[in-house]
N, CA, C and O atoms as CSV, one atom per row, in Angstrom:
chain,resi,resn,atom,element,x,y,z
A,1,UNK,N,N,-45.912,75.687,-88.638
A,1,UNK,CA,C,-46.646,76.935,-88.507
A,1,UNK,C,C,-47.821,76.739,-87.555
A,1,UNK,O,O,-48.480,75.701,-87.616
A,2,UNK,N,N,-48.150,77.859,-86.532
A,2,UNK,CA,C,-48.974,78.107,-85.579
A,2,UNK,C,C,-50.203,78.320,-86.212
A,2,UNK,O,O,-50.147,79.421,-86.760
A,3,UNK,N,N,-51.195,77.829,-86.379
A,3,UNK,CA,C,-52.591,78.001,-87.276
A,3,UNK,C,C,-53.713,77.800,-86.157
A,3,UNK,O,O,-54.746,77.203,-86.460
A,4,UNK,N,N,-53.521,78.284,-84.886
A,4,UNK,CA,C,-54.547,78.530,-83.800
A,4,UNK,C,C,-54.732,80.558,-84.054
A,4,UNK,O,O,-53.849,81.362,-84.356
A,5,UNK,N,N,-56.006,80.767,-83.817
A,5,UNK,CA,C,-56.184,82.212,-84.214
A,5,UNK,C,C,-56.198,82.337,-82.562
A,5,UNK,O,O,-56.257,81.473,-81.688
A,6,UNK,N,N,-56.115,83.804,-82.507
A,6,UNK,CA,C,-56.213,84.966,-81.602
A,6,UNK,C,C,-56.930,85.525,-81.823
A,6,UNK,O,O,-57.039,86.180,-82.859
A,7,UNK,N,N,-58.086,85.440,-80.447
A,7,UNK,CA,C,-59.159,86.799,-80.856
A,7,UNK,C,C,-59.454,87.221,-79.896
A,7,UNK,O,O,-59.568,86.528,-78.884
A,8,UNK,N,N,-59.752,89.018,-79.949
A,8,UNK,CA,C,-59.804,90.165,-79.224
A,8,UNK,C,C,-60.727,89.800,-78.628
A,8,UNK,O,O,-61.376,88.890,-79.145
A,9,UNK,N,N,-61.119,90.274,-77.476
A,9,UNK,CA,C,-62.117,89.906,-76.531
A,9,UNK,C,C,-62.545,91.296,-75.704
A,9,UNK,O,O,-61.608,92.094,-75.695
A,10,UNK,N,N,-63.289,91.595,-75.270
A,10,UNK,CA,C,-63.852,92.826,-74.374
A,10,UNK,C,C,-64.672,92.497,-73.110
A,10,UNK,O,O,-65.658,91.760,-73.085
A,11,UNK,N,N,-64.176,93.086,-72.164
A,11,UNK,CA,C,-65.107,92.280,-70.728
A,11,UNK,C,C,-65.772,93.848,-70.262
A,11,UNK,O,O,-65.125,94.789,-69.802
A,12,UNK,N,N,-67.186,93.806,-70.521
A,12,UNK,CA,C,-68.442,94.334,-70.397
A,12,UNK,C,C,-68.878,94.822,-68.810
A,12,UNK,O,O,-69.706,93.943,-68.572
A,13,UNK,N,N,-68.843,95.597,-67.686
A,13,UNK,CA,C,-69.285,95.385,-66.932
A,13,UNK,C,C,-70.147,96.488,-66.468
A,13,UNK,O,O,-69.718,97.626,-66.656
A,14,UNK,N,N,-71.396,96.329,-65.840
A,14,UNK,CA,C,-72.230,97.414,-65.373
A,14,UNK,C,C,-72.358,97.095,-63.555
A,14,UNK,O,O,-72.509,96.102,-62.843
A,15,UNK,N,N,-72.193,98.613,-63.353
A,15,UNK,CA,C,-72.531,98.592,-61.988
A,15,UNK,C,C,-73.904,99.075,-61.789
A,15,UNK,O,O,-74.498,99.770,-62.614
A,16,UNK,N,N,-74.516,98.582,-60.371
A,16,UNK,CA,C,-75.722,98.963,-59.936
A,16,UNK,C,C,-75.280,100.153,-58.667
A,16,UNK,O,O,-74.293,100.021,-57.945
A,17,UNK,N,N,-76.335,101.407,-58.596
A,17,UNK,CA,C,-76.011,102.022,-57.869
A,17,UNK,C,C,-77.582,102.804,-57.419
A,17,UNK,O,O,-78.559,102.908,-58.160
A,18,UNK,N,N,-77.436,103.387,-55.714
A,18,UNK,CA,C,-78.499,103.677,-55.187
A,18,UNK,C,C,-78.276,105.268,-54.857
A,18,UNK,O,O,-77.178,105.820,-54.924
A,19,UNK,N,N,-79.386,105.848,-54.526
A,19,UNK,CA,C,-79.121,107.327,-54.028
A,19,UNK,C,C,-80.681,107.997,-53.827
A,19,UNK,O,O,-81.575,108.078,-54.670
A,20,UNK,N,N,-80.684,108.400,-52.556
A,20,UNK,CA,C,-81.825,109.499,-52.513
A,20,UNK,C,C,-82.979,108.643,-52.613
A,20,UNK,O,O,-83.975,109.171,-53.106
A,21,UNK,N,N,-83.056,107.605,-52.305
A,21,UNK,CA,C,-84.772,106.948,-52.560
A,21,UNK,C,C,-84.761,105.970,-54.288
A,21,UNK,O,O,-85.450,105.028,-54.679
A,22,UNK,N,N,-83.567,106.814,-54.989
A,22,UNK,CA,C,-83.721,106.040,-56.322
A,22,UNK,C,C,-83.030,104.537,-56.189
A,22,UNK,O,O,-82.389,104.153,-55.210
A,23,UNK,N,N,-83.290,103.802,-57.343
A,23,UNK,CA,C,-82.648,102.688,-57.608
A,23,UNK,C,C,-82.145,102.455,-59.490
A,23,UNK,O,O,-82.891,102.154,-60.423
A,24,UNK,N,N,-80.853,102.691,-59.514
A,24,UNK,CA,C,-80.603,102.024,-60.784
A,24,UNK,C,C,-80.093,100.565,-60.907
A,24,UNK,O,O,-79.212,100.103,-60.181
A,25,UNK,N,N,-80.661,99.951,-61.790
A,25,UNK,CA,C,-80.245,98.480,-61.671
A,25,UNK,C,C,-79.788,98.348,-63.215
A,25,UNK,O,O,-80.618,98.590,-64.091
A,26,UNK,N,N,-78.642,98.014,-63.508
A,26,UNK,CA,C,-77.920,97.693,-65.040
A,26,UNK,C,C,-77.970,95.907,-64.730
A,26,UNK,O,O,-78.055,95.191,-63.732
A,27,UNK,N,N,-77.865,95.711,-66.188
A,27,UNK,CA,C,-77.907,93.689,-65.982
A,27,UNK,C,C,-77.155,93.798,-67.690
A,27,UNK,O,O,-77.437,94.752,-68.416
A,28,UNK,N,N,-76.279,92.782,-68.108
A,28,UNK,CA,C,-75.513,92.150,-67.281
A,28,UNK,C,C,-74.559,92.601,-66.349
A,28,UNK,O,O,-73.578,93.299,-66.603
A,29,UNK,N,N,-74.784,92.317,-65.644
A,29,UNK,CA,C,-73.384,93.027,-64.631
A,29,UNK,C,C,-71.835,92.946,-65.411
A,29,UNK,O,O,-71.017,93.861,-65.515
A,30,UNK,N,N,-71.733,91.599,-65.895
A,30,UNK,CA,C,-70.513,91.122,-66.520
A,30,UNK,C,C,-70.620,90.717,-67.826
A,30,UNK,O,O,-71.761,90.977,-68.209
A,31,UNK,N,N,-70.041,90.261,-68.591
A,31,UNK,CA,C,-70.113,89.580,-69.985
A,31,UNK,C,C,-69.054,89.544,-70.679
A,31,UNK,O,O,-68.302,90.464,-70.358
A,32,UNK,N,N,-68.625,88.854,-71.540
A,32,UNK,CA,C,-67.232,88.993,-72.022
A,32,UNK,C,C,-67.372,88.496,-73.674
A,32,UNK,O,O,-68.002,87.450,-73.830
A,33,UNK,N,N,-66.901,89.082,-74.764
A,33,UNK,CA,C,-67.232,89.682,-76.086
A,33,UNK,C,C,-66.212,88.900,-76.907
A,33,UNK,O,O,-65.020,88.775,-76.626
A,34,UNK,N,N,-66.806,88.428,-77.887
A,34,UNK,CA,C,-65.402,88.092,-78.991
A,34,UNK,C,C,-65.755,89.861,-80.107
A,34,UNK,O,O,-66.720,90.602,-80.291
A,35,UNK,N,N,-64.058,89.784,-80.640
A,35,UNK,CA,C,-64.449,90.923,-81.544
A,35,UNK,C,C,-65.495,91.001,-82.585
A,35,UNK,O,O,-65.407,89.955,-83.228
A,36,UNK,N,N,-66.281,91.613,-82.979
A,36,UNK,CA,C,-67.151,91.908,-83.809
A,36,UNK,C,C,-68.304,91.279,-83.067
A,36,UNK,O,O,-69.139,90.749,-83.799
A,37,UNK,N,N,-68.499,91.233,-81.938
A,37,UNK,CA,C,-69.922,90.544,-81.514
A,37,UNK,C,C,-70.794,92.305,-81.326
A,37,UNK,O,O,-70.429,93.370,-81.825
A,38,UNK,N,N,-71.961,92.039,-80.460
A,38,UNK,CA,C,-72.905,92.938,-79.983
A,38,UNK,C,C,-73.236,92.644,-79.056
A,38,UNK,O,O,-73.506,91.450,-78.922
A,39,UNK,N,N,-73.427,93.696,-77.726
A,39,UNK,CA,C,-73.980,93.502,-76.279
A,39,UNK,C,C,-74.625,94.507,-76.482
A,39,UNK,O,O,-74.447,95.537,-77.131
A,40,UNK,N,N,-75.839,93.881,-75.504
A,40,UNK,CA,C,-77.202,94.817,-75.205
A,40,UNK,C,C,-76.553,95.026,-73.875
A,40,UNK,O,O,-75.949,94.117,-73.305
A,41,UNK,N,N,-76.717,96.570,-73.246
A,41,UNK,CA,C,-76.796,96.531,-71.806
A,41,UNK,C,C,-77.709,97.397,-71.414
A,41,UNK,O,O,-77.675,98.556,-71.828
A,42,UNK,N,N,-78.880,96.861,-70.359
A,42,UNK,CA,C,-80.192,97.360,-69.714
A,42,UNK,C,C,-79.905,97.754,-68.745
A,42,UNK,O,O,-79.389,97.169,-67.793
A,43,UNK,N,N,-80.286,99.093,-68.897
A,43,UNK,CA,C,-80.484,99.931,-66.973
A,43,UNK,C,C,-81.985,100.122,-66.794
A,43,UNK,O,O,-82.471,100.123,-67.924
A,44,UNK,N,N,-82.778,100.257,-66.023
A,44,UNK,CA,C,-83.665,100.419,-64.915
A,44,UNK,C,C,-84.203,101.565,-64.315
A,44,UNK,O,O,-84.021,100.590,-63.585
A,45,UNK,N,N,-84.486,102.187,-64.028
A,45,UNK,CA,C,-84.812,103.422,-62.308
A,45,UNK,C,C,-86.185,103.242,-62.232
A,45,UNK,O,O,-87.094,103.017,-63.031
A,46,UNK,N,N,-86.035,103.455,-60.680
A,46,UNK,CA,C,-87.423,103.094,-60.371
A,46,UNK,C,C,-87.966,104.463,-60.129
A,46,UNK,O,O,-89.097,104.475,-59.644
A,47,UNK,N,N,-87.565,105.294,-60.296
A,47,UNK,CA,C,-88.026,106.743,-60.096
A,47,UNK,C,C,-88.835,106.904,-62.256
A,47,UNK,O,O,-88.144,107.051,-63.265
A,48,UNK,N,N,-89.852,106.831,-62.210
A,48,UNK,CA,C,-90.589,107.312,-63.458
A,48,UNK,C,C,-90.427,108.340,-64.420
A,48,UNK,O,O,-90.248,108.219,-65.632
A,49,UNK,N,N,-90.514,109.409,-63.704
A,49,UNK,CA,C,-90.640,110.840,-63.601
A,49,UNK,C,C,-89.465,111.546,-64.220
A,49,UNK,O,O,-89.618,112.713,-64.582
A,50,UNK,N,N,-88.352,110.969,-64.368
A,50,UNK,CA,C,-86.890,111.327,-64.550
A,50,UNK,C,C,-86.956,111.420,-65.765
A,50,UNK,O,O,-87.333,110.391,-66.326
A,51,UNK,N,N,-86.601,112.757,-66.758
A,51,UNK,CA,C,-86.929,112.526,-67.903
A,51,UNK,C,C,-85.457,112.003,-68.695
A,51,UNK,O,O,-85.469,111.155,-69.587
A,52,UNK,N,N,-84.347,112.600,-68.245
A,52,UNK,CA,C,-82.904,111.987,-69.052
A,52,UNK,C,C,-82.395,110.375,-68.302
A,52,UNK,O,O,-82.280,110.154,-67.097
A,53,UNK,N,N,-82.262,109.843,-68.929
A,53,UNK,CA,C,-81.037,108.800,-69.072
A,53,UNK,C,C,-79.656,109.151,-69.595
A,53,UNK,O,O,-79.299,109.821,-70.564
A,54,UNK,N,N,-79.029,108.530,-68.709
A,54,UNK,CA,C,-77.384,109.158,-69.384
A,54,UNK,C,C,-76.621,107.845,-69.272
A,54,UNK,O,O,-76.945,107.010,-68.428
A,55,UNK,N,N,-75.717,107.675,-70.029
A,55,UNK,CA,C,-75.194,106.604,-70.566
A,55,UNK,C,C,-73.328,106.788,-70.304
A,55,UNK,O,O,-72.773,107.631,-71.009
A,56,UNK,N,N,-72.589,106.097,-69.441
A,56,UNK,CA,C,-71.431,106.320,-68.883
A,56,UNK,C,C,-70.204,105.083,-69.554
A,56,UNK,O,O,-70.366,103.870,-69.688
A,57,UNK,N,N,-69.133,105.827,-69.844
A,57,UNK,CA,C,-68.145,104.433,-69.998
A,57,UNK,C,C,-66.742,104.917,-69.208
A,57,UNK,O,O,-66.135,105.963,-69.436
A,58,UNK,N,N,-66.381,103.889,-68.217
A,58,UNK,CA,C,-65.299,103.746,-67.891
A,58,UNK,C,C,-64.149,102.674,-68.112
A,58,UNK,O,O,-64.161,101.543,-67.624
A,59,UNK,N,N,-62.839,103.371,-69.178
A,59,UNK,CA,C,-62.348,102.403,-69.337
A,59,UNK,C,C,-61.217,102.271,-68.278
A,59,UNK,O,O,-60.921,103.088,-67.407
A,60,UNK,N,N,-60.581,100.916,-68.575
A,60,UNK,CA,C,-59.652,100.719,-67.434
A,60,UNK,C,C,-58.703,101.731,-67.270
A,60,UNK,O,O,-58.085,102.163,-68.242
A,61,UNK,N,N,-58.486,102.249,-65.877
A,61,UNK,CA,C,-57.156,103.084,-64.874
A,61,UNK,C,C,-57.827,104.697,-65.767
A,61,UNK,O,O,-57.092,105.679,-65.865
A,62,UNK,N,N,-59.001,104.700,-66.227
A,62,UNK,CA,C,-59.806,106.199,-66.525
A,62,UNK,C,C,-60.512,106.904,-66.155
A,62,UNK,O,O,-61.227,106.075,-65.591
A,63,UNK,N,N,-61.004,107.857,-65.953
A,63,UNK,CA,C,-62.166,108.642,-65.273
A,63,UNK,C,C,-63.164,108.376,-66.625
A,63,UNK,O,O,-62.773,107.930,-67.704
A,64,UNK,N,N,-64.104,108.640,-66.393
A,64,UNK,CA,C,-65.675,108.158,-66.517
A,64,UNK,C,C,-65.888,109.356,-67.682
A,64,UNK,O,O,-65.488,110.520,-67.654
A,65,UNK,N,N,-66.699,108.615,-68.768
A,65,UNK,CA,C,-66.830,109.640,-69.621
A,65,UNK,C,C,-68.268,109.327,-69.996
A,65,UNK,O,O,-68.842,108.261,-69.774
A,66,UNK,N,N,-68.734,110.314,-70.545
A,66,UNK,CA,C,-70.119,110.404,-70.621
A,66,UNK,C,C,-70.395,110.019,-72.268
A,66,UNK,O,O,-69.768,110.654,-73.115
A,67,UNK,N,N,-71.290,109.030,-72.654
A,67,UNK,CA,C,-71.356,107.929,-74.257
A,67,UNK,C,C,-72.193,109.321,-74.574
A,67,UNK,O,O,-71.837,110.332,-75.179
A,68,UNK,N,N,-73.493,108.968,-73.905
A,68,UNK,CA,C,-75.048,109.477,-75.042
A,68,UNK,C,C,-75.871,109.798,-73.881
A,68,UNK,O,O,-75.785,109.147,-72.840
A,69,UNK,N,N,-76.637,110.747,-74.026
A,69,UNK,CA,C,-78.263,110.734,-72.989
A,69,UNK,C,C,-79.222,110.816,-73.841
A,69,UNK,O,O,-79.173,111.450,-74.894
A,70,UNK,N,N,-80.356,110.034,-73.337
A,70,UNK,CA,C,-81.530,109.892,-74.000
A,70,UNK,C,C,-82.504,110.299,-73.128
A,70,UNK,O,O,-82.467,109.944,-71.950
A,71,UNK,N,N,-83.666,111.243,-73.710
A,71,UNK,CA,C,-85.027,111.699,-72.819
A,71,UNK,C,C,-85.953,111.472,-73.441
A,71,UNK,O,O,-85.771,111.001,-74.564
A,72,UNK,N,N,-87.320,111.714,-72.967
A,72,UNK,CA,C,-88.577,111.198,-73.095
A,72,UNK,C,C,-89.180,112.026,-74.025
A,72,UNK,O,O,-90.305,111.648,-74.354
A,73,UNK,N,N,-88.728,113.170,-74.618
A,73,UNK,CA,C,-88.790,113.774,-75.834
A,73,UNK,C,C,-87.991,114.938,-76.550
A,73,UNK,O,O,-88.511,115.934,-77.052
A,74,UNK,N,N,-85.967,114.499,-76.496
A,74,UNK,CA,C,-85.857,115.290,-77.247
A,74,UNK,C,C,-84.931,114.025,-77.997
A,74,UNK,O,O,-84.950,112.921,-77.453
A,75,UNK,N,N,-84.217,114.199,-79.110
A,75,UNK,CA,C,-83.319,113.388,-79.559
A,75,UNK,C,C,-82.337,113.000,-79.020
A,75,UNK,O,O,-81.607,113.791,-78.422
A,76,UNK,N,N,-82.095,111.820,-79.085
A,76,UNK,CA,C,-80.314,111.253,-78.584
A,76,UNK,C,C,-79.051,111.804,-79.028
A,76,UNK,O,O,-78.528,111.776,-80.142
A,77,UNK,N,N,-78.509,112.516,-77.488
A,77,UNK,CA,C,-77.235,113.647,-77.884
A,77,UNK,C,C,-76.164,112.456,-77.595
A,77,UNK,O,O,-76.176,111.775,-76.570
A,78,UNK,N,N,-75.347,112.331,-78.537
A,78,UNK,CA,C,-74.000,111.546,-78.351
A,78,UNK,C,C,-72.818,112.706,-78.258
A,78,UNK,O,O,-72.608,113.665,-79.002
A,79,UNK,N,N,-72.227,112.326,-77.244
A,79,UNK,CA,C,-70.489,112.817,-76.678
A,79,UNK,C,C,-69.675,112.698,-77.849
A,79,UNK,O,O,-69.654,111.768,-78.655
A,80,UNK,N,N,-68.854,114.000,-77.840
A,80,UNK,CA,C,-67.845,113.863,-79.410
A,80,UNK,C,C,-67.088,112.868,-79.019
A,80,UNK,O,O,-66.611,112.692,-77.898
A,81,UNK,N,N,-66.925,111.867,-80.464
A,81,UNK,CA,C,-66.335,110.297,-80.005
A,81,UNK,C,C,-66.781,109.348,-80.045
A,81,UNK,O,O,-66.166,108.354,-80.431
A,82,UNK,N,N,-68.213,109.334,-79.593
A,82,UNK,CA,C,-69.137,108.484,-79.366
A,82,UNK,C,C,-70.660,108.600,-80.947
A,82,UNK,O,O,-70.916,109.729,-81.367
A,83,UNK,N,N,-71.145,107.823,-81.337
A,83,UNK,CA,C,-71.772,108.099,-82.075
A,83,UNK,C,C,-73.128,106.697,-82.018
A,83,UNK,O,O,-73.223,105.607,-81.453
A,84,UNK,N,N,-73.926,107.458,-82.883
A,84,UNK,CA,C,-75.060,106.502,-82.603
A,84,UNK,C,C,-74.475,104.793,-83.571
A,84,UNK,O,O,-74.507,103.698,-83.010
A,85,UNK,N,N,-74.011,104.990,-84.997
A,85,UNK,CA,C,-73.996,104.024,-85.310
A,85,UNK,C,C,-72.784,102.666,-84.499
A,85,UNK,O,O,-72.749,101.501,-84.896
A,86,UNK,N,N,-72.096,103.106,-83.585
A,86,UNK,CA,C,-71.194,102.148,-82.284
A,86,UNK,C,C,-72.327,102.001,-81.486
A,86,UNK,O,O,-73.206,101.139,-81.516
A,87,UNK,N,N,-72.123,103.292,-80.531
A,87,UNK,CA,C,-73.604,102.833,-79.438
A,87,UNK,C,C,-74.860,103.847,-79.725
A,87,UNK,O,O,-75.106,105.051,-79.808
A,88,UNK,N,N,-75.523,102.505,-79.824
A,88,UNK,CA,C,-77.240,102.934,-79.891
A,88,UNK,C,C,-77.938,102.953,-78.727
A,88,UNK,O,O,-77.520,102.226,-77.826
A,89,UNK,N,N,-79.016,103.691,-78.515
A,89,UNK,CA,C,-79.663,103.896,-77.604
A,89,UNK,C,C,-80.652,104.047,-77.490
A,89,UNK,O,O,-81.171,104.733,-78.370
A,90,UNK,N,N,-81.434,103.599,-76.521
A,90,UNK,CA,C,-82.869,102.958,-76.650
A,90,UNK,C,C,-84.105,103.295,-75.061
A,90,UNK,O,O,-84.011,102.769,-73.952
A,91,UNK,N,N,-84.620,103.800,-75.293
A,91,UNK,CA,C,-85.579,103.747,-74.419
A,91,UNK,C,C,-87.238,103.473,-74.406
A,91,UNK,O,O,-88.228,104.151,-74.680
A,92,UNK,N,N,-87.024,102.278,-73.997
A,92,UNK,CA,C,-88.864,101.939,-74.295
A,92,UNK,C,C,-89.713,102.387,-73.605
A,92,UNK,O,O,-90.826,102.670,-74.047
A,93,UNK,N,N,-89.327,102.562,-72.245
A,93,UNK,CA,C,-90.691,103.680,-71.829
A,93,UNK,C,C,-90.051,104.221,-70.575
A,93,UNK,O,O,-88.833,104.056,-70.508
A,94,UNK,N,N,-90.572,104.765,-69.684
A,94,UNK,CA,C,-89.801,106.111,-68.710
A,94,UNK,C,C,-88.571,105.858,-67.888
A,94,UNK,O,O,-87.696,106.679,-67.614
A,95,UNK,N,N,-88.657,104.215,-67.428
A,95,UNK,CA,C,-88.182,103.747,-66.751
A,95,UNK,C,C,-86.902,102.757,-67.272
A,95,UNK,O,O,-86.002,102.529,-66.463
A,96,UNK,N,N,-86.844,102.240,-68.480
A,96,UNK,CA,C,-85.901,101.432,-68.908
A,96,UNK,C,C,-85.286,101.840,-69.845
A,96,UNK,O,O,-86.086,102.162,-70.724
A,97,UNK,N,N,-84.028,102.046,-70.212
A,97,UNK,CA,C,-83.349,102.103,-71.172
A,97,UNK,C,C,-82.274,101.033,-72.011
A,97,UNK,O,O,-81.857,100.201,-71.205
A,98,UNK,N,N,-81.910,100.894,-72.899
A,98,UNK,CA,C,-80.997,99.993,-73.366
A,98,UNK,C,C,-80.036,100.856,-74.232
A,98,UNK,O,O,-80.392,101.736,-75.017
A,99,UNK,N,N,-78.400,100.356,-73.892
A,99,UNK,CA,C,-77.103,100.242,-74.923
A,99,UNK,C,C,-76.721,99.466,-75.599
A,99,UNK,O,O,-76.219,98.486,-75.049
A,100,UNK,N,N,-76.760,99.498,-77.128
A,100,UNK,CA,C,-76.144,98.313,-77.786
A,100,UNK,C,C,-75.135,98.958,-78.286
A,100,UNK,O,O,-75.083,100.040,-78.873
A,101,UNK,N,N,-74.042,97.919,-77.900
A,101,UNK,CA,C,-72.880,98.264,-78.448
A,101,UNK,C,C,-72.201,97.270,-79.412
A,101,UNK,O,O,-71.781,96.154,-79.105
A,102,UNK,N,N,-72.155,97.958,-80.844
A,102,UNK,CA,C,-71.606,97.067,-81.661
A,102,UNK,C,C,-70.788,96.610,-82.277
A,102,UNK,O,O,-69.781,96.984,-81.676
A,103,UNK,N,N,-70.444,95.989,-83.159
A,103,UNK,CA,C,-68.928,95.819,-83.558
A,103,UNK,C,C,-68.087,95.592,-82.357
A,103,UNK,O,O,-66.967,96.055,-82.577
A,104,UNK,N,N,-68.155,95.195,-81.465
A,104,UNK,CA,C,-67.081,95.194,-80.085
A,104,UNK,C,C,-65.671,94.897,-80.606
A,104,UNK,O,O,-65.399,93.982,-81.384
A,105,UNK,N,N,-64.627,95.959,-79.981
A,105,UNK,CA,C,-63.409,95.626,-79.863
A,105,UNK,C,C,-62.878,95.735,-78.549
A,105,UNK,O,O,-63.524,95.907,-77.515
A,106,UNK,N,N,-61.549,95.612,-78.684
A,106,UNK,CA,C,-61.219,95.585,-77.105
A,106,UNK,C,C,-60.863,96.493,-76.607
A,106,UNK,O,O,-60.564,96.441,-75.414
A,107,UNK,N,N,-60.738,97.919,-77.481
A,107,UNK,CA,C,-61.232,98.955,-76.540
A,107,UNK,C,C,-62.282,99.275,-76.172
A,107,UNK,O,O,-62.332,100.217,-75.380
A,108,UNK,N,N,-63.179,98.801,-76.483
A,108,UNK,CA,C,-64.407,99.040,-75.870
A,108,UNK,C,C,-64.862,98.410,-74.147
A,108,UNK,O,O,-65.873,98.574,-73.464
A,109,UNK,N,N,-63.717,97.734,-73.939
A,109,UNK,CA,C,-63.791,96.868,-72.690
A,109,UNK,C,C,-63.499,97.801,-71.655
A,109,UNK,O,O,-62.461,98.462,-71.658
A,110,UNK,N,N,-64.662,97.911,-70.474
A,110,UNK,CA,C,-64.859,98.835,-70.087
A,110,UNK,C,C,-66.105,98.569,-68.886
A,110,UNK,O,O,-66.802,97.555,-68.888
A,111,UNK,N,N,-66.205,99.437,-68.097
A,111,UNK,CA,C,-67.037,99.415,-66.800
A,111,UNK,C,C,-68.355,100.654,-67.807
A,111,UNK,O,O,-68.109,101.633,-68.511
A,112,UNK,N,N,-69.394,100.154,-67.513
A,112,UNK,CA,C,-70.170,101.256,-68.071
A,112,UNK,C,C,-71.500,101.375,-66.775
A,112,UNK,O,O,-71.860,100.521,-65.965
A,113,UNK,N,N,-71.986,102.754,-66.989
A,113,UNK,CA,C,-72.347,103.363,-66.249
A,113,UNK,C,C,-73.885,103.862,-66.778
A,113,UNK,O,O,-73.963,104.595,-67.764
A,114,UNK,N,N,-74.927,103.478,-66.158
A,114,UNK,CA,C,-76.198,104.383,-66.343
A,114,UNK,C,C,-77.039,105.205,-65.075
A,114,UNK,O,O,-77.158,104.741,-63.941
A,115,UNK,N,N,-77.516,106.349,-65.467
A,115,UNK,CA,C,-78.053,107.493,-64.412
A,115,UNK,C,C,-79.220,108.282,-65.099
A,115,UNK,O,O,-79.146,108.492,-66.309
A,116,UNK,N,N,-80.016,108.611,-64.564
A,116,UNK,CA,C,-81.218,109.283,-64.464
A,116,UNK,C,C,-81.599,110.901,-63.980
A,116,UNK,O,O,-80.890,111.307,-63.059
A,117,UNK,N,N,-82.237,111.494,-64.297
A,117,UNK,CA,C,-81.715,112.676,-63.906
A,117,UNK,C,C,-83.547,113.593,-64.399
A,117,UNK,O,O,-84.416,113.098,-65.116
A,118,UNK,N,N,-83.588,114.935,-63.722
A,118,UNK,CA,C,-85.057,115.437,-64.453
A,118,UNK,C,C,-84.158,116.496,-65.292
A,118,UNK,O,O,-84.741,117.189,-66.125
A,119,UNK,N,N,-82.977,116.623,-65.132
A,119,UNK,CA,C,-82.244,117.956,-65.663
A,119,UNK,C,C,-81.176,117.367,-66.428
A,119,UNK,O,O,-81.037,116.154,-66.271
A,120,UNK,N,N,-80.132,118.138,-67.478
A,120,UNK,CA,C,-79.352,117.929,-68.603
A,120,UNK,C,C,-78.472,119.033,-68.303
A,120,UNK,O,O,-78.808,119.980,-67.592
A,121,UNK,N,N,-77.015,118.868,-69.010
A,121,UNK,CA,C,-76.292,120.174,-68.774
A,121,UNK,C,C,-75.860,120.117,-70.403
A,121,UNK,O,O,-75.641,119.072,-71.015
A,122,UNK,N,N,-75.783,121.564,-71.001
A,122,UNK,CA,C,-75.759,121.609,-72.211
A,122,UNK,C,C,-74.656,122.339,-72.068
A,122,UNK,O,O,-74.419,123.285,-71.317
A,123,UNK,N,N,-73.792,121.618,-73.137
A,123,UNK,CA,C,-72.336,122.543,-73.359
A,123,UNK,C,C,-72.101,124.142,-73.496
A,123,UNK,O,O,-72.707,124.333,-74.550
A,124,UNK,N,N,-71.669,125.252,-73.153
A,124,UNK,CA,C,-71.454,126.480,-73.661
A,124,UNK,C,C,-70.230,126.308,-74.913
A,124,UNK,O,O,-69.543,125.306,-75.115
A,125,UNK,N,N,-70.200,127.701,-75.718
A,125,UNK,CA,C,-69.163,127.979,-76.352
A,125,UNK,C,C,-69.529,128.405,-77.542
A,125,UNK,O,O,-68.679,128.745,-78.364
């Protein structure tokens, strides 16, 4: 009998991206997860003033879906699907935000995405 385990793994990645004078910078760029671990992932802007953070996940061969946005004073709106107790969200002051994502499985393996914004779009219906 085979008595070596198998374990799920998730590979973490953030892109950095520029526009208009801004700068977002995410770190780790890469990282790679056993199941049930936790990754912090930190984004940046150097623009102050921006009151939303928005929080992006792309999983593999998918279009880009939107986790959670967080602002400088209203509560953290999570995307149906997404919820605070998986990913949490964090902003310590105008400019930095953090994702922890917990419990990792391997769907969670995924390109993730952070953006800044002075405006929000609120669902109709």
């Amino acid at each position: 009998r085979d008595n070596r385990s198998i374990c799920s793994m998730a590979l973490i990645q953030a892109m950095q991206c520029a526009g208009v004078g801004h700068l977002i910078t995410q770190w780790p760029e890469e990282t790679l997860k056993r199941a049930g671990e936790t990754v912090d992932l930190s984004c940046y802007q150097n623009y102050t003033t921006l009151a939303f953070m928005f929080w992006y996940q792309q999983p593999p061969k998918n279009g880009l879906k939107l986790v959670a946005s967080i602002s400088t004073w209203l509560k953290n709106s999570y995307e149906e699907g997404y919820s605070e107790a998986k990913f949490e969200i964090s902003r310590d002051n105008n400019d930095h935000s953090v994702m922890t994502i917990k419990n990792v499985t391997s769907k969670d393996a995924a390109t993730y995405f952070c953006a800044a914004s002075d405006h929000t779009v609120q669902g109709g219906g």
